[in-house]
C-alpha positions as CSV (number, residue, x, y, z in Angstrom):
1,X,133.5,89.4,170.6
2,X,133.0,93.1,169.2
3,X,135.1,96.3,170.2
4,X,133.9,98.0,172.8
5,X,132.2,101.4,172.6
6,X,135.1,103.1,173.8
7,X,137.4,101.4,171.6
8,X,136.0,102.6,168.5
9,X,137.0,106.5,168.9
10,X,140.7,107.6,169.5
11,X,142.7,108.0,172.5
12,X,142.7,111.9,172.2
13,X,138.3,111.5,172.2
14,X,138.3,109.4,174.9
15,X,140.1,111.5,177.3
16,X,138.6,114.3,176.4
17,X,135.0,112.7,176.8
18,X,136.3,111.6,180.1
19,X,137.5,115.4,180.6
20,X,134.0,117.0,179.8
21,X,132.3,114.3,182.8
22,X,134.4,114.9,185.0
23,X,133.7,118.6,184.6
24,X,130.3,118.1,184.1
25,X,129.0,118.5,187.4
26,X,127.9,121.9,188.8
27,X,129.3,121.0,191.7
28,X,132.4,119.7,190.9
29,X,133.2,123.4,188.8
30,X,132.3,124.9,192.4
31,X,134.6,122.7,194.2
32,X,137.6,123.3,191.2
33,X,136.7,127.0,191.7
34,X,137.0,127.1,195.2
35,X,140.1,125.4,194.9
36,X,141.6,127.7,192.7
37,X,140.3,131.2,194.7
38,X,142.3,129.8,197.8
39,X,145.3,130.1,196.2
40,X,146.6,127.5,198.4
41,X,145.6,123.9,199.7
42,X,142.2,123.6,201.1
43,X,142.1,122.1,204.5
44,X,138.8,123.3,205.8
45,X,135.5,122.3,205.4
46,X,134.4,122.3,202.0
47,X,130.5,121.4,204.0
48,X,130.2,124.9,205.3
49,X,131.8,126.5,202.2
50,X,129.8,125.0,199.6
51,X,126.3,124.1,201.0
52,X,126.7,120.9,200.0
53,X,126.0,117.1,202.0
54,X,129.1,115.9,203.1
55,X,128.7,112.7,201.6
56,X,128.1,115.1,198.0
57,X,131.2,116.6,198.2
58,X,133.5,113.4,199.3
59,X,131.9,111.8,196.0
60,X,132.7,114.9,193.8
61,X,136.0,115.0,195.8
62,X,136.7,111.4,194.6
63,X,135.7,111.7,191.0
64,X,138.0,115.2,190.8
65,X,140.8,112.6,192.5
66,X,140.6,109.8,190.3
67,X,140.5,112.3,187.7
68,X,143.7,113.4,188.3
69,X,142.7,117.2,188.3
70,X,143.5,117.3,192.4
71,X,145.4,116.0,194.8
72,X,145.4,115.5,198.1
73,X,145.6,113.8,201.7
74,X,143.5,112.2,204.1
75,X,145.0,112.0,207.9
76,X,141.8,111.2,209.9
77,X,139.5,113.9,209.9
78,X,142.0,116.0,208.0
79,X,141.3,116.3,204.4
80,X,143.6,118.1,202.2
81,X,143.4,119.0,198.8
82,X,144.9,121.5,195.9
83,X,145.2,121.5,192.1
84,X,147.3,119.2,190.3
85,X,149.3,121.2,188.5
86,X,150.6,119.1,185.9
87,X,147.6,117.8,185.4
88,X,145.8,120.8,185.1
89,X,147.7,122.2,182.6
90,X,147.4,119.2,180.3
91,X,143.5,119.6,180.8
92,X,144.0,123.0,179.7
93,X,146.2,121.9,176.6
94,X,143.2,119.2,175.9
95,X,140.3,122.0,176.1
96,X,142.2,124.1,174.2
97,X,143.3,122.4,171.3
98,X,139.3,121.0,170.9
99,X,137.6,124.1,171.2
100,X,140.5,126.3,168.5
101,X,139.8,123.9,165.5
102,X,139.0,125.8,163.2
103,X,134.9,125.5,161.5
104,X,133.4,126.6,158.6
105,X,131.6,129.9,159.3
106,X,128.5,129.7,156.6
107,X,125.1,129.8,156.4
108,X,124.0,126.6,155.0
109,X,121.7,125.3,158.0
């Protein structure tokens, strides 16, 4: 049997591939940025903060989680959640190091 799609590009391109889906959801960005405004764990209602269905935002929650980029608790009703920040950082490191490669700055096309 053949390699799988995924299997034919690097480690490095397939977590960054996985990186860019995970942030490629409007939503999702709103939810990170919310996040990171609070300054703290969120514990309230992201339903009333965003605009969003609360079935929505638990699926973008749960994408963001298995991500890795947040963490967080759920106690009943309670649902807490914050950055990851080791996580975060090595997204950061990821993003980074893609978008400073240097490119040929020319007028050929």
């Amino acid at each position: 049997m053949g390699i799988t799609k995924s299997e034919m590009y690097t480690n490095e391109q397939n977590q960054l591939a996985a990186l860019f889906k995970v942030l490629g959801h409007p939503a999702r960005i709103a939810i990170l940025q919310y996040i990171i405004d609070q300054k703290t764990c969120i514990c309230n209602d992201l339903v009333e903060e965003l605009g969003l269905a609360q079935a929505t935002i638990s699926q973008h929650l749960k994408e963001l989680k298995s991500s890795g980029i947040i963490q967080g608790s759920i106690e009943g009703k309670s649902i807490c959640y914050c950055i990851a920040p080791v996580v975060w950082k090595e997204f950061q490191s990821d993003f980074n190091r893609f978008f400073n490669q240097d490119i040929n700055d020319n007028s050929c096309c």
